[in-house]
C-alpha positions as CSV (number, residue, x, y, z in Angstrom):
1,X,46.3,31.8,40.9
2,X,45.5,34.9,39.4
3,X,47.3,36.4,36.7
4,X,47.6,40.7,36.6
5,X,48.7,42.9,34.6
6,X,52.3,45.0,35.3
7,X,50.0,47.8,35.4
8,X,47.1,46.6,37.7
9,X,50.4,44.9,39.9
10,X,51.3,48.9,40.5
11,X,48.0,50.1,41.5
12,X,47.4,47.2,44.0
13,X,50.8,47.6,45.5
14,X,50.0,51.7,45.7
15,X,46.8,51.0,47.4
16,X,47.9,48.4,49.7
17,X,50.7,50.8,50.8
18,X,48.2,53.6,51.3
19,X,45.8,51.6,53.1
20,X,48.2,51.2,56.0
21,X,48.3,53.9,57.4
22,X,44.2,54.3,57.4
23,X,44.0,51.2,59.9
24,X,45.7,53.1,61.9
25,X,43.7,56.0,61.8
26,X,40.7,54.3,62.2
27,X,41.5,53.0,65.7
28,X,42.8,56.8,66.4
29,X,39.1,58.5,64.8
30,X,37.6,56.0,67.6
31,X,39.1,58.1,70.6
32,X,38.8,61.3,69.1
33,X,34.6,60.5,68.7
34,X,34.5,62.1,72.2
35,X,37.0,65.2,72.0
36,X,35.5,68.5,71.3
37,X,37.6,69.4,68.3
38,X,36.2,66.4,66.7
39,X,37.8,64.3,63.6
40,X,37.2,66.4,60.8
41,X,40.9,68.1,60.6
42,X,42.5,65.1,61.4
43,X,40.2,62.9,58.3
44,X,41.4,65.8,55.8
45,X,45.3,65.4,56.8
46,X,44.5,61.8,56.1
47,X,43.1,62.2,52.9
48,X,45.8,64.6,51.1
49,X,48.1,62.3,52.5
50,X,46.3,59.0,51.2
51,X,46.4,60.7,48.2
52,X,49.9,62.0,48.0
53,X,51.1,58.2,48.8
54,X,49.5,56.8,45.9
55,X,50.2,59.6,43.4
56,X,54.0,59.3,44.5
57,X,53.7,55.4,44.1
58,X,51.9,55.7,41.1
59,X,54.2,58.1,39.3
60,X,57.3,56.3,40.2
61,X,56.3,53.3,38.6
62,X,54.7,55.0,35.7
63,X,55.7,57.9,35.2
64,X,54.7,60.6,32.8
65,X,50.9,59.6,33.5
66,X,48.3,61.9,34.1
67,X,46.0,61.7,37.2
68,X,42.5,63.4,38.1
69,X,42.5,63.2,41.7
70,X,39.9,64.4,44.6
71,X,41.9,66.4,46.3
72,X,44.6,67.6,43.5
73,X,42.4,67.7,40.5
74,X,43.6,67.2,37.1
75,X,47.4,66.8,36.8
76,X,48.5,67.0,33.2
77,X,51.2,63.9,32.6
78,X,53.6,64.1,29.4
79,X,51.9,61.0,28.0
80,X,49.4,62.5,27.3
81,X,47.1,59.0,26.3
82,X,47.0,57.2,30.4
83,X,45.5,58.6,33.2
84,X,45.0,57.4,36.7
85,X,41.4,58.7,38.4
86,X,42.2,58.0,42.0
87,X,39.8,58.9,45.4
88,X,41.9,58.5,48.0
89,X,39.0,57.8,51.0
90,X,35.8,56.8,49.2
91,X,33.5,57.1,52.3
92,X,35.1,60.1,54.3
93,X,32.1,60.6,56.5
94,X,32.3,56.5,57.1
95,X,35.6,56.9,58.0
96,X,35.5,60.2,60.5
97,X,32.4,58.1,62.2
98,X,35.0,55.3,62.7
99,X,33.2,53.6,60.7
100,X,35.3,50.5,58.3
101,X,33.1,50.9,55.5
102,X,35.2,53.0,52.7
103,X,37.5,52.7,49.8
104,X,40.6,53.4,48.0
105,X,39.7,53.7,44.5
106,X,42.1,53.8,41.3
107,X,41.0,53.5,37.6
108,X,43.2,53.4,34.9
109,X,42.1,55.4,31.4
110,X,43.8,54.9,28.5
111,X,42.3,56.7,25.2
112,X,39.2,57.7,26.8
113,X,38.9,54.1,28.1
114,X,38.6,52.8,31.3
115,X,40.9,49.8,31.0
116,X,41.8,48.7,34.8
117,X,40.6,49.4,38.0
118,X,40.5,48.4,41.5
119,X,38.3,49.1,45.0
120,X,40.0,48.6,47.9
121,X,38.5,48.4,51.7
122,X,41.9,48.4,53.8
123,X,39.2,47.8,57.1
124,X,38.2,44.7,55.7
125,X,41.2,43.7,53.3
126,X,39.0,43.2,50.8
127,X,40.5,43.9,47.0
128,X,38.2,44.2,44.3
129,X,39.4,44.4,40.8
130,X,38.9,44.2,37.3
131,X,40.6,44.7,33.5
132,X,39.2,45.2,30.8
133,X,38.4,42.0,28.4
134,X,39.7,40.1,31.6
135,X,36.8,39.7,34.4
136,X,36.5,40.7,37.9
137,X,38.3,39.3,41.1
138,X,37.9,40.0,44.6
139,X,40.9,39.0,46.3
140,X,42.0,37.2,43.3
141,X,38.8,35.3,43.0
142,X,36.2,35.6,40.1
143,X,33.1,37.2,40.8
144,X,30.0,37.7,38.9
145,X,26.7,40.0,39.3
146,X,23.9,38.3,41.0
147,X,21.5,36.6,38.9
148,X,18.0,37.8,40.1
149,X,15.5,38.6,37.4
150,X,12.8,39.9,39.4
151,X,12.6,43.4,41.1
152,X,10.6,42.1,44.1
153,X,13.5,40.1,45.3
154,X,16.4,42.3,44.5
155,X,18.3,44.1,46.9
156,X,19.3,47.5,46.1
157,X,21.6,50.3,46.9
158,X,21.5,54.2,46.6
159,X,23.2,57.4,47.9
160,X,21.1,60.2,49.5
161,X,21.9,63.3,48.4
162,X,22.8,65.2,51.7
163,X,22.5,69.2,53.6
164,X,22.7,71.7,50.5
165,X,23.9,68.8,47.5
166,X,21.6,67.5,44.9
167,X,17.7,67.1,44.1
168,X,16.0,66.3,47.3
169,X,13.1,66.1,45.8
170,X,14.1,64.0,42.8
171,X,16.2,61.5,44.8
172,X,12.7,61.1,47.0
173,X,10.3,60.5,43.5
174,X,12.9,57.9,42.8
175,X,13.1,56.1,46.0
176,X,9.4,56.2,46.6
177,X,8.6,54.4,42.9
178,X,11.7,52.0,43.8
179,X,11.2,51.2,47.4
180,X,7.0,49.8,46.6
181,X,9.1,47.3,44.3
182,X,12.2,45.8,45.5
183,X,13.0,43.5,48.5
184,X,15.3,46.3,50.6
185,X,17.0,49.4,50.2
186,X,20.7,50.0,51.6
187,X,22.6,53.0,51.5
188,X,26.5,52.4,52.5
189,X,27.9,55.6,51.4
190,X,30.6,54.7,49.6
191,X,29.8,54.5,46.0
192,X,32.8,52.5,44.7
193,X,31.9,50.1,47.1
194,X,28.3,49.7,46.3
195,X,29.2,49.2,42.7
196,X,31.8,46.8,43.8
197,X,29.1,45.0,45.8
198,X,26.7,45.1,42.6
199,X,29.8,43.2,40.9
200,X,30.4,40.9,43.6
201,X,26.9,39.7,43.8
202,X,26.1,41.2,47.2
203,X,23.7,44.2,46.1
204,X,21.8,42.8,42.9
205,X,21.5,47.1,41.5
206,X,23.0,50.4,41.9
207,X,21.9,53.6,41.3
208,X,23.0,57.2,42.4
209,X,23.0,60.8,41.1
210,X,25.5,64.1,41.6
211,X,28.9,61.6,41.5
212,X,32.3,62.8,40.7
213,X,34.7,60.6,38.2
214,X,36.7,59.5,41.1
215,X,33.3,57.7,42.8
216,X,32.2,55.6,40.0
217,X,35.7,55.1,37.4
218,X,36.5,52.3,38.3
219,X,33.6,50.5,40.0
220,X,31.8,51.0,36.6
221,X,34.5,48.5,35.0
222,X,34.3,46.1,38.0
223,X,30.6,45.8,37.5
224,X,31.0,45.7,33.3
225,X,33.9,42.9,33.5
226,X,31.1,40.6,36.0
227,X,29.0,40.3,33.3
228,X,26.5,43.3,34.4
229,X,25.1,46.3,32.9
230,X,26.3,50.1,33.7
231,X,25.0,53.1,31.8
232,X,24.5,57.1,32.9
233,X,20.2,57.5,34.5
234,X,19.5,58.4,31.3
235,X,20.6,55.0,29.6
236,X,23.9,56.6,28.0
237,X,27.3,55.4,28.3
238,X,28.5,58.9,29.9
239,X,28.3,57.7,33.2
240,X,31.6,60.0,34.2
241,X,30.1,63.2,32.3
242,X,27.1,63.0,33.6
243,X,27.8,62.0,37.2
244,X,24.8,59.5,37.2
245,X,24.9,55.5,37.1
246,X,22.5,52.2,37.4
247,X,24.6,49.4,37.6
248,X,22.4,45.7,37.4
249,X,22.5,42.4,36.1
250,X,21.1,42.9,32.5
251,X,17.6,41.8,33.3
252,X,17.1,44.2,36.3
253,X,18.8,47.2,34.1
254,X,16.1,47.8,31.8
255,X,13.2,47.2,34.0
256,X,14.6,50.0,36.9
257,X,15.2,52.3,34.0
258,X,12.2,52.4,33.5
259,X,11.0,52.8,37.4
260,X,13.6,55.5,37.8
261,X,12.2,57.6,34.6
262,X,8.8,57.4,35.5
263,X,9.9,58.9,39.2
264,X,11.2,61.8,37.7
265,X,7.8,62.3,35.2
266,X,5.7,62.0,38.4
């Protein structure tokens, strides 16, 4: 059985609690599909909400913690060293499409540090998480990155950038060097769920640009804590700074850093 943390305890209770209620939702988004109004109003109610749930959770079992949120930005906590980095619905457009790919994601900084996290699919019941110095579970079993060492049989996920957000142009250099080497290219749209994936073994890499802290805080650790390799596109560690990740196996890292730098020298 596995053994968590107090900590990592709360966050998994917070999201399982906040996941409920989505379920639900997502059988109501099916019937609204085919209403003119549409689900857009209704998938922001859910999110705020979402989001209140686990901040109130959170908070009552911790509190004094800080949070940087999606919807509620920074919140200033009066300890001043722990921060949680939630995203409430990791996937939105997933979600308002009905669709039961997306997330609940929570990450846990203390110092500067990312020190627990978890991504959590309530669609699917799947719980991914990880702490730091301790390994990665999904639903309490350890997981590991695949173990592919060749680029022509990996199989690799991205994020488009869409209407009006990111470099078009950049994101198409990238794929076009990447796509001539790999086996497949998926794009999911839920970036703490492809880098869950990436941990789990599923996706063997990860990469994407124009990403808030809430998208990649805590899938970063899941991936780290199953033995891969996470760094920022331009092979930093400032992966939340800079809103860009690769997240591999460490003998795929290196070889599509290098792909993805000669994309944007093209």
């Amino acid at each position: 059985m596995a053994q968590y943390s107090p900590v990592l305890n709360v966050m998994m209770a917070a999201a399982r609690k906040a996941g409920k209620p989505l379920i639900r939702d997502l059988g109501e988004l099916e019937n609204l599909q085919v209403s003119m109004k549409g689900p857009s109003d209704f998938v922001t109610s859910a999110d705020k909400r979402t989001e209140k749930i686990l901040i109130d959770e959170l908070s009552r079992a911790r509190p004094g913690y800080g949070f940087l949120a999606e919807e509620s930005g920074a919140i200033e906590g009066k300890d001043r060293t722990h921060r949680f980095i939630v995203d409430p619905i990791d996937g939105t457009t997933n979600f308002m499409h009905g669709i039961a790919h997306f997330a609940i994601s929570i990450a846990l900084e203390r110092e500067g540090q990312i020190v627990s996290a978890l991504v959590y699919n309530p669609a699917t019941d799947e719980m991914f998480t990880a702490e730091k110095g301790h390994g990665a579970l999904l639903n309490s079993k350890r997981i590991r990155v695949a173990a592919r060492k060749t680029l022509s049989h990996a199989l690799v996920a991205t994020g488009i950038p869409f209407h009006g957000h990111g470099d078009a142009a950049r994101f198409q250099a990238e794929l076009d060097r990447v796509m001539g080497q790999v086996s497949g290219i998926r794009r999911f749209g839920a970036a703490s769920l492809d880098l869950a994936y990436v941990a789990s073994g599923r996706f063997d890499a990860f990469w994407e640009r124009d990403l808030a802290p809430w998208d990649i805080a805590a899938g970063q650790l899941l991936v780290k804590e199953a033995q891969g390799v996470v760094s920022d596109l331009n092979g930093g560690p400032d992966m939340l700074d800079q809103g860009s990740i690769l997240a591999a196996n460490d003998a795929l890292h290196p070889v599509l850093l290098k792909v993805l730098r000669a994309a944007g020298k093209s």
